[in-house]
RORO-507058 format. One record per residue (C-alpha): x, y, z; residue in one letter; residue number from 1. Coordinates in steps of 0.1 Angstrom, whole numbers, m for minus. Each point is the difference from the previous one (the first is absolute). Example, Ala and Ser with C-alpha at 12.3 -4.5 7.8 and 13.67 -1.06 7.14 Angstrom:
{xx->123	yy->m45	zz->78	type->a	seq->1}
{xx->14	yy->34	zz->m7	type->s	seq->2}
end
This chain:
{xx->763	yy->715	zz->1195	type->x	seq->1}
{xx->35	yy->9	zz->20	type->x	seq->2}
{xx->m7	yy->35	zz->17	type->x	seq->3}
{xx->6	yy->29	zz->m23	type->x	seq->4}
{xx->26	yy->24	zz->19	type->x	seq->5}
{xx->6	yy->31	zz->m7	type->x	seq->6}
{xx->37	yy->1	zz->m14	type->x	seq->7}
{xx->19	yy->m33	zz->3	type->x	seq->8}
{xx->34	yy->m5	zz->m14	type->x	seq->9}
{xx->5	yy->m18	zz->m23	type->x	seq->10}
{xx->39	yy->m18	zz->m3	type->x	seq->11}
{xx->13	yy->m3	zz->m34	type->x	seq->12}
{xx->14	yy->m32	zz->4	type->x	seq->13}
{xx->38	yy->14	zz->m4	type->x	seq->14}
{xx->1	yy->11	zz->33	type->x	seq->15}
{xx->12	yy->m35	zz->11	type->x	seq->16}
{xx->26	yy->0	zz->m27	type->x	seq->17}
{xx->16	yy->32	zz->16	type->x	seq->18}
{xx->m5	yy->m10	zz->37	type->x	seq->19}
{xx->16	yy->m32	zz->m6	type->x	seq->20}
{xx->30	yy->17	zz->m22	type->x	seq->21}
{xx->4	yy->26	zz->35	type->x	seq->22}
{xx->1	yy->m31	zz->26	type->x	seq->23}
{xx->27	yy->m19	zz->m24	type->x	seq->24}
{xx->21	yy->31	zz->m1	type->x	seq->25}
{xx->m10	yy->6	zz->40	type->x	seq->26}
{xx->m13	yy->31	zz->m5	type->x	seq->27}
{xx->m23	yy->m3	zz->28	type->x	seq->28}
{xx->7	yy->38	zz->11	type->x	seq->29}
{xx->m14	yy->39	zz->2	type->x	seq->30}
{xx->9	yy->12	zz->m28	type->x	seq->31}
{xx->23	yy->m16	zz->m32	type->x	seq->32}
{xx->m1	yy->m7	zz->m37	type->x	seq->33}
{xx->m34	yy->m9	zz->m1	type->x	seq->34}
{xx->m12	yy->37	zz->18	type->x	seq->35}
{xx->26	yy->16	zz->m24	type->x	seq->36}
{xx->m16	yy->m20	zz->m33	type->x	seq->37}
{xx->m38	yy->7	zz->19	type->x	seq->38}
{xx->10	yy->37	zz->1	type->x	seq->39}
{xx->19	yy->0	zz->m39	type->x	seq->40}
{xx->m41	yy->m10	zz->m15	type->x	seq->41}
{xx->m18	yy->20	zz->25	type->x	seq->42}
{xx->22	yy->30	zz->m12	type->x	seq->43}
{xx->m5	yy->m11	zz->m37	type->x	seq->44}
{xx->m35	yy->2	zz->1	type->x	seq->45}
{xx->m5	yy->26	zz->20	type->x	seq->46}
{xx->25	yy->23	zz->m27	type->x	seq->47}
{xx->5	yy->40	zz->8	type->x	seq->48}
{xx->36	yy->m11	zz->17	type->x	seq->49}
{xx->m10	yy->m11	zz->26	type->x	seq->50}
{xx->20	yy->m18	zz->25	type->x	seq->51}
{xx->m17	yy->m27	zz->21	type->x	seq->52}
{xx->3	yy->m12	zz->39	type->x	seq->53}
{xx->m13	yy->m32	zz->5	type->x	seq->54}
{xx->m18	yy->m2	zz->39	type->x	seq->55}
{xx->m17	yy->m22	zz->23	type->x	seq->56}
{xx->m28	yy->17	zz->m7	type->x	seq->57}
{xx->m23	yy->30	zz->m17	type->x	seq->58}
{xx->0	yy->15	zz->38	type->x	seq->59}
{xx->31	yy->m3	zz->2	type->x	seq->60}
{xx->5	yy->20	zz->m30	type->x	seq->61}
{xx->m23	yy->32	zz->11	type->x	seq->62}
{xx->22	yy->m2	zz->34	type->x	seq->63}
{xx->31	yy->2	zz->m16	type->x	seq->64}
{xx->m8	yy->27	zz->m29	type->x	seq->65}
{xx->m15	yy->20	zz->29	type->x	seq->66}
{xx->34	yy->m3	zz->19	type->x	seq->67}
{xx->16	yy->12	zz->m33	type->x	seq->68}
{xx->m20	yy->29	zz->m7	type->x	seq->69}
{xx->13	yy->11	zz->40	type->x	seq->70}
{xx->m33	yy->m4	zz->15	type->x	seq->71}
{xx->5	yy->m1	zz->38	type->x	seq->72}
{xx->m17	yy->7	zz->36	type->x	seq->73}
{xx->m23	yy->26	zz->m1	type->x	seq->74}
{xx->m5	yy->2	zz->m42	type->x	seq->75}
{xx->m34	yy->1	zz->m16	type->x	seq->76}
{xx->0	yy->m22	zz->m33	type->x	seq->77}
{xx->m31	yy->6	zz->m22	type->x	seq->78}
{xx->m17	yy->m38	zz->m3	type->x	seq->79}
{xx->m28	yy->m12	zz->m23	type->x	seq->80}
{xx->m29	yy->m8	zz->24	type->x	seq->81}
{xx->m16	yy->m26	zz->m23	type->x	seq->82}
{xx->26	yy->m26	zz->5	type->x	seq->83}
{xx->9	yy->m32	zz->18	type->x	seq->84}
{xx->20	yy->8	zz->31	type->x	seq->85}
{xx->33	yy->m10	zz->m16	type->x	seq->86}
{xx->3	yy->40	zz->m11	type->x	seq->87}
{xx->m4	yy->13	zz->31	type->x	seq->88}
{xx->11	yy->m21	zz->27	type->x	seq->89}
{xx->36	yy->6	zz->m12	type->x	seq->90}
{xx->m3	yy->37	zz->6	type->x	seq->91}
{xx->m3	yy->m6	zz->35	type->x	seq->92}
{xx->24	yy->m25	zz->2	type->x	seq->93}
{xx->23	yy->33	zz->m9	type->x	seq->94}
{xx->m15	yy->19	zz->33	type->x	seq->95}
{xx->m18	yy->25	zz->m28	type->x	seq->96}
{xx->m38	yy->7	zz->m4	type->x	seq->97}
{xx->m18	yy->m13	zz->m28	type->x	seq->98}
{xx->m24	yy->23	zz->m14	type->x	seq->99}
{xx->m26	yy->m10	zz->m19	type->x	seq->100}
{xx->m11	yy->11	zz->m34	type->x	seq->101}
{xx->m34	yy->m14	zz->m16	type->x	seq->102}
{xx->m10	yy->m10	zz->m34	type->x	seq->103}
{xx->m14	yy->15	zz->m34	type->x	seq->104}
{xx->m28	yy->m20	zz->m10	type->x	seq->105}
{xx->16	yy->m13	zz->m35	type->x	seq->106}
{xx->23	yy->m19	zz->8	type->x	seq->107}
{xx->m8	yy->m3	zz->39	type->x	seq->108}
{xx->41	yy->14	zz->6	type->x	seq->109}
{xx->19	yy->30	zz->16	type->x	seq->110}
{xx->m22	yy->34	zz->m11	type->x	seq->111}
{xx->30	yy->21	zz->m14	type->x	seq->112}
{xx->m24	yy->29	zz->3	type->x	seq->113}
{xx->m5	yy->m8	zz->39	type->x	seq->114}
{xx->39	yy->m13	zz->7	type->x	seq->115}
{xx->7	yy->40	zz->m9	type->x	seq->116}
{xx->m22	yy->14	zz->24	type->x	seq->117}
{xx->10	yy->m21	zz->22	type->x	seq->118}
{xx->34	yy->6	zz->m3	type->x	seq->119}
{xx->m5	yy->37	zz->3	type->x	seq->120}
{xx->m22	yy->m8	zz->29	type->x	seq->121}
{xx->29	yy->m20	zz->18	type->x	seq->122}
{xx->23	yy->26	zz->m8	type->x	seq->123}
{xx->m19	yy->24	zz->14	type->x	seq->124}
{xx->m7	yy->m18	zz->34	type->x	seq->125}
{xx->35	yy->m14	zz->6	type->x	seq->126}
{xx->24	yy->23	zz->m19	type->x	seq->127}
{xx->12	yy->m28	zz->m21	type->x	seq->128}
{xx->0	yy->m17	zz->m28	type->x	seq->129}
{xx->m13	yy->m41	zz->4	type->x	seq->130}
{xx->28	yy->m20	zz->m14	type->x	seq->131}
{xx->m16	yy->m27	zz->m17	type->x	seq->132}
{xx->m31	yy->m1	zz->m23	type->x	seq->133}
{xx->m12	yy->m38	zz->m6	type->x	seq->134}
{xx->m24	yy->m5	zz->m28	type->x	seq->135}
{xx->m14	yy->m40	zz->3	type->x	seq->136}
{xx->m13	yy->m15	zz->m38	type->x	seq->137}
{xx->m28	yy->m19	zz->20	type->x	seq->138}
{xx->m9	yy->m28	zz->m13	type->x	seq->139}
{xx->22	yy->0	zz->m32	type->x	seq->140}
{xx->m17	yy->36	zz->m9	type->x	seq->141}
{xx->24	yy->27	zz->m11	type->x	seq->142}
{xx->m1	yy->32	zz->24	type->x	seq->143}
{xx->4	yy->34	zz->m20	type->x	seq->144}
{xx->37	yy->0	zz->1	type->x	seq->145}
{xx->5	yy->32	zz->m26	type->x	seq->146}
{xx->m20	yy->23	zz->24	type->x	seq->147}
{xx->14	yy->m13	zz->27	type->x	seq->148}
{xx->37	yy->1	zz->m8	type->x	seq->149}
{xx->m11	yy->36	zz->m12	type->x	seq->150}
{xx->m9	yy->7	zz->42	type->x	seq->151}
{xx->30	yy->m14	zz->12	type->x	seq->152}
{xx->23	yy->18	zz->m20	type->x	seq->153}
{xx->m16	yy->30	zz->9	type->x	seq->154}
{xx->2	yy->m7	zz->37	type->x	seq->155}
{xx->36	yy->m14	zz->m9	type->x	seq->156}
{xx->m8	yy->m36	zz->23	type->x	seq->157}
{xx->9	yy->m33	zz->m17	type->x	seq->158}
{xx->m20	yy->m24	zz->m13	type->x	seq->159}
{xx->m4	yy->m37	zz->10	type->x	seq->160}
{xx->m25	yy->m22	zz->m22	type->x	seq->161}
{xx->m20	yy->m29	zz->19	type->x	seq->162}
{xx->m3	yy->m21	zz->m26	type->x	seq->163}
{xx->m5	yy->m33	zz->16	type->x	seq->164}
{xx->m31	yy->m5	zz->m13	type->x	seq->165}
{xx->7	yy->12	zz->m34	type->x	seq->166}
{xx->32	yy->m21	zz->m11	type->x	seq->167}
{xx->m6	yy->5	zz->m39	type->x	seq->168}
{xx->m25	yy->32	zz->1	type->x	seq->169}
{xx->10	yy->27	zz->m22	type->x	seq->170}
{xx->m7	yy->31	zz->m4	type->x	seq->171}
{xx->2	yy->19	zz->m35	type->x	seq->172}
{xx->21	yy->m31	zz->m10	type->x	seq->173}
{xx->24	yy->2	zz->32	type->x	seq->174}
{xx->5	yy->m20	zz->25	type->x	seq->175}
{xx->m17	yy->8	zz->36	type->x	seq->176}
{xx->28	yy->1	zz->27	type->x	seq->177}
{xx->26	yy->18	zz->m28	type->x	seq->178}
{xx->m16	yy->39	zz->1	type->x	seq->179}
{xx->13	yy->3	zz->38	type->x	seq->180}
{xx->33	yy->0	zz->20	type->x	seq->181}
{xx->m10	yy->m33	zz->12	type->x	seq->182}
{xx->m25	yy->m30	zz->m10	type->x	seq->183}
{xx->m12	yy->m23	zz->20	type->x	seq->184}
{xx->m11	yy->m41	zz->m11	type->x	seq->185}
{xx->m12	yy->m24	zz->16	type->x	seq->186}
{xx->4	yy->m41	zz->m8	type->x	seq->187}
{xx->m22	yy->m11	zz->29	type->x	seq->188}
{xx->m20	yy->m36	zz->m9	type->x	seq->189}
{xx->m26	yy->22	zz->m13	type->x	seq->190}
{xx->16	yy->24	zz->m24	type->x	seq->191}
{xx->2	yy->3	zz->m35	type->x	seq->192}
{xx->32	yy->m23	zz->4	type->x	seq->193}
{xx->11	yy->m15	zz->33	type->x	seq->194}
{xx->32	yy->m12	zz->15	type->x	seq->195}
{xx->m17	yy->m13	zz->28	type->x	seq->196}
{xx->5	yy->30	zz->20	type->x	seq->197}
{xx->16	yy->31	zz->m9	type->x	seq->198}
{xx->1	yy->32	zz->m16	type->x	seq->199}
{xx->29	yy->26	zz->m19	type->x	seq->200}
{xx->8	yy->39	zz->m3	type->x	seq->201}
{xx->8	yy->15	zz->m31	type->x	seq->202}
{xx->24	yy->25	zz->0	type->x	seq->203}
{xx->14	yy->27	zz->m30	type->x	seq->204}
{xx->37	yy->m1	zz->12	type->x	seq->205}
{xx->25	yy->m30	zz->7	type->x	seq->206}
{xx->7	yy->19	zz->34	type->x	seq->207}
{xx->m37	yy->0	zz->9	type->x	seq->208}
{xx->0	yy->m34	zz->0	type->x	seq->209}
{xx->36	yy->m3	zz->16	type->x	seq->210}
{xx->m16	yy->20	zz->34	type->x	seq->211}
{xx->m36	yy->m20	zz->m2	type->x	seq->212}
{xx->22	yy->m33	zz->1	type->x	seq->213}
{xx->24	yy->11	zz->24	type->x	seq->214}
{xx->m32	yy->7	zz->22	type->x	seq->215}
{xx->m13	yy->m28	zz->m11	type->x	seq->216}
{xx->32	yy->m23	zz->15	type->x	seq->217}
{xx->3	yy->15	zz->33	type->x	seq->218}
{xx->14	yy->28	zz->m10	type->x	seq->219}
{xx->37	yy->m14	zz->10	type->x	seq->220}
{xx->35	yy->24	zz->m11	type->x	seq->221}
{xx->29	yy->m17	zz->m17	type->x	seq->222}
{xx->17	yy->m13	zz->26	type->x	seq->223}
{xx->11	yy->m38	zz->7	type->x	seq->224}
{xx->m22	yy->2	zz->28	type->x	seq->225}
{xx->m38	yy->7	zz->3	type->x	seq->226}
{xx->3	yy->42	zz->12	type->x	seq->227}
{xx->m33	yy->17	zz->m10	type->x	seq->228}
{xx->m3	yy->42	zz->m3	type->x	seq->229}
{xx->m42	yy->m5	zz->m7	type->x	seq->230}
{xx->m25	yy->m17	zz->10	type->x	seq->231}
{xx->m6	yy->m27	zz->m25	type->x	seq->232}
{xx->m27	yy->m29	zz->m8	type->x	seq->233}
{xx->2	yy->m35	zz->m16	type->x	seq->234}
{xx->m19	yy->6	zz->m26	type->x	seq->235}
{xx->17	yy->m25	zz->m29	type->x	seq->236}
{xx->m19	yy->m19	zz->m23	type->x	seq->237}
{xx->8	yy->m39	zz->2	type->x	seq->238}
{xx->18	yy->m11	zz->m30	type->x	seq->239}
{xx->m23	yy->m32	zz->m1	type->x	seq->240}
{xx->m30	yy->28	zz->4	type->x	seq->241}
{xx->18	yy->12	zz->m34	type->x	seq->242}
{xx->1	yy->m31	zz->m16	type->x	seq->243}
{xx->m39	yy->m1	zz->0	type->x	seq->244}
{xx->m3	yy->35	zz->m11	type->x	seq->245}
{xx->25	yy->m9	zz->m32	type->x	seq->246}
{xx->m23	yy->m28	zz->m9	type->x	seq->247}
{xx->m33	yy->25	zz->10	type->x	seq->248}
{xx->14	yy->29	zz->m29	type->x	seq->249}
{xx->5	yy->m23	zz->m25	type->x	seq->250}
{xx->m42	yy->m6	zz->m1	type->x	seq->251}
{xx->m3	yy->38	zz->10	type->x	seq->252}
{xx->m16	yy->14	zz->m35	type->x	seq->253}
{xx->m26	yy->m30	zz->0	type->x	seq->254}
{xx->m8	yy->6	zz->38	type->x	seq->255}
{xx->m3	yy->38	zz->m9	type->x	seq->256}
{xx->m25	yy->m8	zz->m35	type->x	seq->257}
{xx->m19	yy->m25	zz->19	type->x	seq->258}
{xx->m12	yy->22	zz->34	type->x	seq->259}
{xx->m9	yy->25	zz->m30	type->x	seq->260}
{xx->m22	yy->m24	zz->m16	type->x	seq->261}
{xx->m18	yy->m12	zz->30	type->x	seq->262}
{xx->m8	yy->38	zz->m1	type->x	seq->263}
{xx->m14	yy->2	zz->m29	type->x	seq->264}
{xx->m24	yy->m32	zz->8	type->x	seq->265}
{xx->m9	yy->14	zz->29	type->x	seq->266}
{xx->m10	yy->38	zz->m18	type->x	seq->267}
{xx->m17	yy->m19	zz->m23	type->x	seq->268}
{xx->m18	yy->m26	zz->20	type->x	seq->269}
{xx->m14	yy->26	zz->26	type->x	seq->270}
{xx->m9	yy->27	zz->m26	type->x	seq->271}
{xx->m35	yy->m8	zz->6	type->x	seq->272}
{xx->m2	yy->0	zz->39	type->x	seq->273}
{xx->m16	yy->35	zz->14	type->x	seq->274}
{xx->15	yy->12	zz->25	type->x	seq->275}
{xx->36	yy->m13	zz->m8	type->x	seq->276}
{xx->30	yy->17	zz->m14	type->x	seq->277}
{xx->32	yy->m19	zz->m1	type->x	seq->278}
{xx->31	yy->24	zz->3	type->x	seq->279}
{xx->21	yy->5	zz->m29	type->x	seq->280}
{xx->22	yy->19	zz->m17	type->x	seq->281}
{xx->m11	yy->36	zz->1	type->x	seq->282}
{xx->23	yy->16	zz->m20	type->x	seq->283}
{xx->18	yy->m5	zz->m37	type->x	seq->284}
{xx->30	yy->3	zz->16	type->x	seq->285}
{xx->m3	yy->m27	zz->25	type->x	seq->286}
{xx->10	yy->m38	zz->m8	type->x	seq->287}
{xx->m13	yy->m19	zz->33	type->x	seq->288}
{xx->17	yy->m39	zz->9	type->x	seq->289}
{xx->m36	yy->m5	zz->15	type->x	seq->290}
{xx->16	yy->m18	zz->30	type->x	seq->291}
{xx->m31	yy->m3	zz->13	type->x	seq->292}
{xx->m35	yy->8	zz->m17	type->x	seq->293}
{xx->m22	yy->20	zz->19	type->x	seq->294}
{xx->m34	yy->15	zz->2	type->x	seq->295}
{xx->m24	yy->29	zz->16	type->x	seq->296}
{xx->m37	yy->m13	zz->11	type->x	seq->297}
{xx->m24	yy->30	zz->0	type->x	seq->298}
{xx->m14	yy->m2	zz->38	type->x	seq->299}
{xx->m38	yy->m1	zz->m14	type->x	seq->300}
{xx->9	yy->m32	zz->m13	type->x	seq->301}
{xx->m14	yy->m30	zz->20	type->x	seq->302}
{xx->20	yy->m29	zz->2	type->x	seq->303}
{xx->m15	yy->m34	zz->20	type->x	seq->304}
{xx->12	yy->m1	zz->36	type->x	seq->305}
{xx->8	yy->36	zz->6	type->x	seq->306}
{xx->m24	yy->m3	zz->30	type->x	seq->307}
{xx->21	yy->m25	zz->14	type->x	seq->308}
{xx->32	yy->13	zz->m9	type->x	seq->309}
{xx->22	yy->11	zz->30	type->x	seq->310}
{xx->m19	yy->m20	zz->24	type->x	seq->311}
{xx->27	yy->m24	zz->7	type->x	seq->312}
{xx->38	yy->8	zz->9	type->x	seq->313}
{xx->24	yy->m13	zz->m25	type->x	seq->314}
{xx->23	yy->m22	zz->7	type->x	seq->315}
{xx->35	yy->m7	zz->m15	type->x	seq->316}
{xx->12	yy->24	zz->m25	type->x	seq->317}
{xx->m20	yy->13	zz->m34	type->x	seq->318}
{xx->16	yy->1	zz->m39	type->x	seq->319}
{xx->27	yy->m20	zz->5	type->x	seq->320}
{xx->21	yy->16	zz->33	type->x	seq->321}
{xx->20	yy->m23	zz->14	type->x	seq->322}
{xx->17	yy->3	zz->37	type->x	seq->323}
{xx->m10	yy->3	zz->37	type->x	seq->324}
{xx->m36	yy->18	zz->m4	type->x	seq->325}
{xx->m13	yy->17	zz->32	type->x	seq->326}
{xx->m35	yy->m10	zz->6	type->x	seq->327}
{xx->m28	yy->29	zz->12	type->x	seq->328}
{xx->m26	yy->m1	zz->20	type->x	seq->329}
{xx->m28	yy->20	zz->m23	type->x	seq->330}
{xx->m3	yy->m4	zz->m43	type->x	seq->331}
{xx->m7	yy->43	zz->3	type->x	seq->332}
{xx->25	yy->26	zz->m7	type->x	seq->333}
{xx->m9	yy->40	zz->m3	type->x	seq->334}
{xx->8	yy->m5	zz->m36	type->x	seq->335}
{xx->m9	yy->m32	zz->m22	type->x	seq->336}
{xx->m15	yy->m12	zz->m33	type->x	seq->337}
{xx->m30	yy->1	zz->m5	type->x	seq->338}
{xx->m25	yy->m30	zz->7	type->x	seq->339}
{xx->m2	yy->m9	zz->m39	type->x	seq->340}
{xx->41	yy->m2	zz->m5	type->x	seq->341}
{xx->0	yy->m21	zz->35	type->x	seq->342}
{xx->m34	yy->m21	zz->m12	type->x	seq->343}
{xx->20	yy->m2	zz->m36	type->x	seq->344}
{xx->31	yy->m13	zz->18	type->x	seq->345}
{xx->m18	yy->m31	zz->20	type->x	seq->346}
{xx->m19	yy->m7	zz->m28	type->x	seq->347}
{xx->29	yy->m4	zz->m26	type->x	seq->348}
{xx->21	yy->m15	zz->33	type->x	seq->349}
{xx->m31	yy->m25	zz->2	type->x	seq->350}
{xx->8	yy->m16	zz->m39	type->x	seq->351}
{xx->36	yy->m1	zz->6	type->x	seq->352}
{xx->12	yy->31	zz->m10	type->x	seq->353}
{xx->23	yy->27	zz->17	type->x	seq->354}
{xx->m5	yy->37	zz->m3	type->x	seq->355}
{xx->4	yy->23	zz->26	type->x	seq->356}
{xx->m5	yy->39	zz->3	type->x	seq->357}
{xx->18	yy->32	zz->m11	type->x	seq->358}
{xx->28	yy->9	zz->21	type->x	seq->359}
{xx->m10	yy->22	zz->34	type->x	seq->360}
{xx->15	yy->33	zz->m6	type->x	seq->361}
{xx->25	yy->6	zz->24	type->x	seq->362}
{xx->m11	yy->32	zz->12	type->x	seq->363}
{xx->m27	yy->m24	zz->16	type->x	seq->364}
{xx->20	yy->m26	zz->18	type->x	seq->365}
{xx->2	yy->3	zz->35	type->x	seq->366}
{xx->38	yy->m1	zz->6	type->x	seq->367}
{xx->1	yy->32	zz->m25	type->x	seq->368}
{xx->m29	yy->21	zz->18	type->x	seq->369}
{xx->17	yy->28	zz->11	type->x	seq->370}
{xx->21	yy->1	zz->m35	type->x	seq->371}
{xx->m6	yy->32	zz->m24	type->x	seq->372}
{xx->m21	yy->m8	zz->m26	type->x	seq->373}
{xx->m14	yy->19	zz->m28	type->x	seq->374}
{xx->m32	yy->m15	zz->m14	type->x	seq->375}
{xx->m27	yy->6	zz->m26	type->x	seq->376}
{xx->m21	yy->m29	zz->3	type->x	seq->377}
{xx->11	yy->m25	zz->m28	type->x	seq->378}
{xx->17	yy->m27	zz->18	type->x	seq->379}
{xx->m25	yy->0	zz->26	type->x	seq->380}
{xx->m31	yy->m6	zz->m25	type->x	seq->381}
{xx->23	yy->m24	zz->m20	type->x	seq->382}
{xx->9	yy->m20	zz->33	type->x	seq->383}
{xx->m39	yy->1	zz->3	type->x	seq->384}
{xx->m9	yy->m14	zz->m31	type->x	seq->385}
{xx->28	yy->m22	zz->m15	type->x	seq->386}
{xx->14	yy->m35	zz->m5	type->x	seq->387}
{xx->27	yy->m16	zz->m13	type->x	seq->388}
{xx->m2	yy->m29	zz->m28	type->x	seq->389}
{xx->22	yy->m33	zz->m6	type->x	seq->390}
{xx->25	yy->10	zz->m30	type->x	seq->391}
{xx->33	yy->m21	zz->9	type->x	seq->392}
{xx->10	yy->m26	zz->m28	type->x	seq->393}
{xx->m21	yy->m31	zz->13	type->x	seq->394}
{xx->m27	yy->17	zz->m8	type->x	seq->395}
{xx->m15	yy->m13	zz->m32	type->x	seq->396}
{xx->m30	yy->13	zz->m19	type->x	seq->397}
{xx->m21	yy->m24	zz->10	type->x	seq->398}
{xx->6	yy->11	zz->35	type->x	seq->399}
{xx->m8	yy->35	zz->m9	type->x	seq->400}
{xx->m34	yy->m11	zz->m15	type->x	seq->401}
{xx->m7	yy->m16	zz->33	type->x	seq->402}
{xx->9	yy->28	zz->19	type->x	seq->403}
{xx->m20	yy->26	zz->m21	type->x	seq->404}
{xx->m27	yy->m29	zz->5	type->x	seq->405}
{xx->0	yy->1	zz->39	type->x	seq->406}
{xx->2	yy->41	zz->m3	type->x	seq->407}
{xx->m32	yy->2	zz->m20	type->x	seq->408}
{xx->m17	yy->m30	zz->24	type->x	seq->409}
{xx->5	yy->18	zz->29	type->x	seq->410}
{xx->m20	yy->36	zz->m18	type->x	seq->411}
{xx->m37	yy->0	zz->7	type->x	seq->412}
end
């Protein structure tokens, strides 16, 4: 059996069709009619009147709605710590401080409840207001958007939506990424949809998406010559890069009905294991994509190999990273999962399938320790005790039966 990964694109067969239609017509460039079509779809679906920048990237996206919202050296922007680094990593890219903001355990997203005190906290310390809040739908999941628009209109500081993980995901029927002044996607080869590489900012005005593209081109005034009043970045998305992602939305519905499904096999395969909860939606309201499907192991469960787990140094990356991976010397950190998630991991590596953990909270990454952070425990005992699923569109029922197979072979 070819190894199951976690999320791999899958091309429509139409993406050719458009490619080769760009290269007759030499559009070969940043930018042109393909990004402007890409955008036209992405801003159909998405609805609310929204107006969409196409990027290089989902990153890129967070970099430039930061930039928008004003944030500069010396800010405090209030971040999600349950994320991928692809939330923060752009705050500091702005010379601000990320402070971090951890979870409520139902949908494993920003505590509206703790983002307050927080807030109040910051305000407090500092004398002013953060100028960002950044709610992440992690791993498709919707965050609690109403109660958290309700904070930030109290505090008066916009909104921006990382919804790169939750292209699709509404909540109470609307769109994530359309509640705040800004939302973020994300087309990387792993996504819901992918254009190779890339991501795109929704915006509620014409002229908010006028300044994130006039960022997002070097920033350069109207002059016949290249004169530049801001610092800029060269952000574009390709137009072939769009061509792709035209093809990728015409399937987007099926891709969207099919991660749900493999859901549903999965709730109902694994009913019967003890000890194991898969994650799902935990409130009426909430309508997760289920980019990826993921699950808690209670730590009293034993799972074969957890006395050998950790006893060797990985090496390469895990879950489907991809890059220059910097290699370490010992498989310990001061904060991991536990020896059942890791023993669960080899085991499920071992018949050819890749999972991989929870994200690390950021609050617990070295390059952020001497961020503010304002915890209550949640994403530390998730990061503990979960994993993550296959759930992209190669992944059949069949495959899903054998996976469920290897979970409940690996239980004593």
């Amino acid at each position: 059996m070819e190894r199951i990964l976690l999320c791999k694109p899958r091309m429509t067969g139409h993406e050719i069709d458009y490619i080769k239609a760009a290269l007759a017509e030499d559009w070969a460039t940043p930018l042109g009619p393909d990004c402007d079509a890409f955008e036209a779809v992405l801003a159909d679906f998405a609805g609310h009147g929204c107006h969409v920048a196409a990027l290089c990237s989902g990153t890129a996206a967070v970099h430039l709605a930061l930039v928008a919202c004003g944030v500069s050296r010396g800010d405090e922007v209030m971040v999600q710590s349950f994320t991928f680094c692809a939330s923060s990593h752009p705050v500091t890219y702005t010379g601000a401080q990320p402070v971090f903001v951890d979870s409520e355990p139902q949908s494993w997203n920003m505590d509206p409840e703790l983002l307050d005190k927080a807030i109040a906290d910051r305000v407090n310390k500092t004398g002013r207001k953060p100028k960002a809040i950044i709610p992440v739908a992690l791993y498709g999941m919707p965050y609690r958007i109403d109660r958290i628009m309700e904070v930030a209109a109290k505090w008066d500081i916009p909104v921006i939506e990382d919804a790169a993980e939750g292209f699709g995901s509404c909540f109470n029927g609307q769109m994530l990424g359309t509640f705040g002044q800004f939302g973020v996607l994300s087309f990387n080869g792993n996504k819901m949809i992918t254009t190779s590489g890339g991501g795109a900012l929704l915006c509620h005005s014409a002229e908010d998406r006028r300044r994130i593209m006039w960022y997002a081109t070097q920033a350069r005034d109207s002059y016949p010559y290249y004169q530049h009043s801001a610092i800029g970045y060269n952000y574009r998305m390709s137009n072939i890069s769009a061509c792709i992602g035209r093809a990728q939305m015409e399937i987007l519905p099926e891709y969207l009905a099919h991660h749900r499904h493999v859901q549903k096999l999965y709730m109902e395969q694994l009913a019967d294991v003890p000890g194991l909860t898969m994650h799902t939606n935990p409130w009426p309201e909430a309508d997760s994509n289920f980019w990826l499907c993921t699950a808690v192991l209670d730590p009293t469960m034993n799972v074969r190999g957890q006395e050998e787990a950790y006893n060797k140094v990985v090496t390469g990356a895990v879950g489907g990273a991809a890059g220059v991976i910097r290699q370490t010397e010992s498989a310990i950190t001061d904060c991991q999962p536990n020896t059942n998630v890791e023993a669960l991991r080899v085991a499920l590596d071992k018949a050819g399938i890749e999972s991989r953990p929870l994200w690390k909270p950021m609050h617990r990454q070295p390059v952020y320790a001497e961020a503010p952070a304002y915890v209550n425990g949640v994403s530390d005992a998730l990061f503990r005790t979960g994993i993550c699923l296959p759930a992209g569109p190669y992944v059949t029922d069949d495959h899903v039966r054998y996976i469920t197979d290897c979970i409940k072979a690996a239980i004593f």
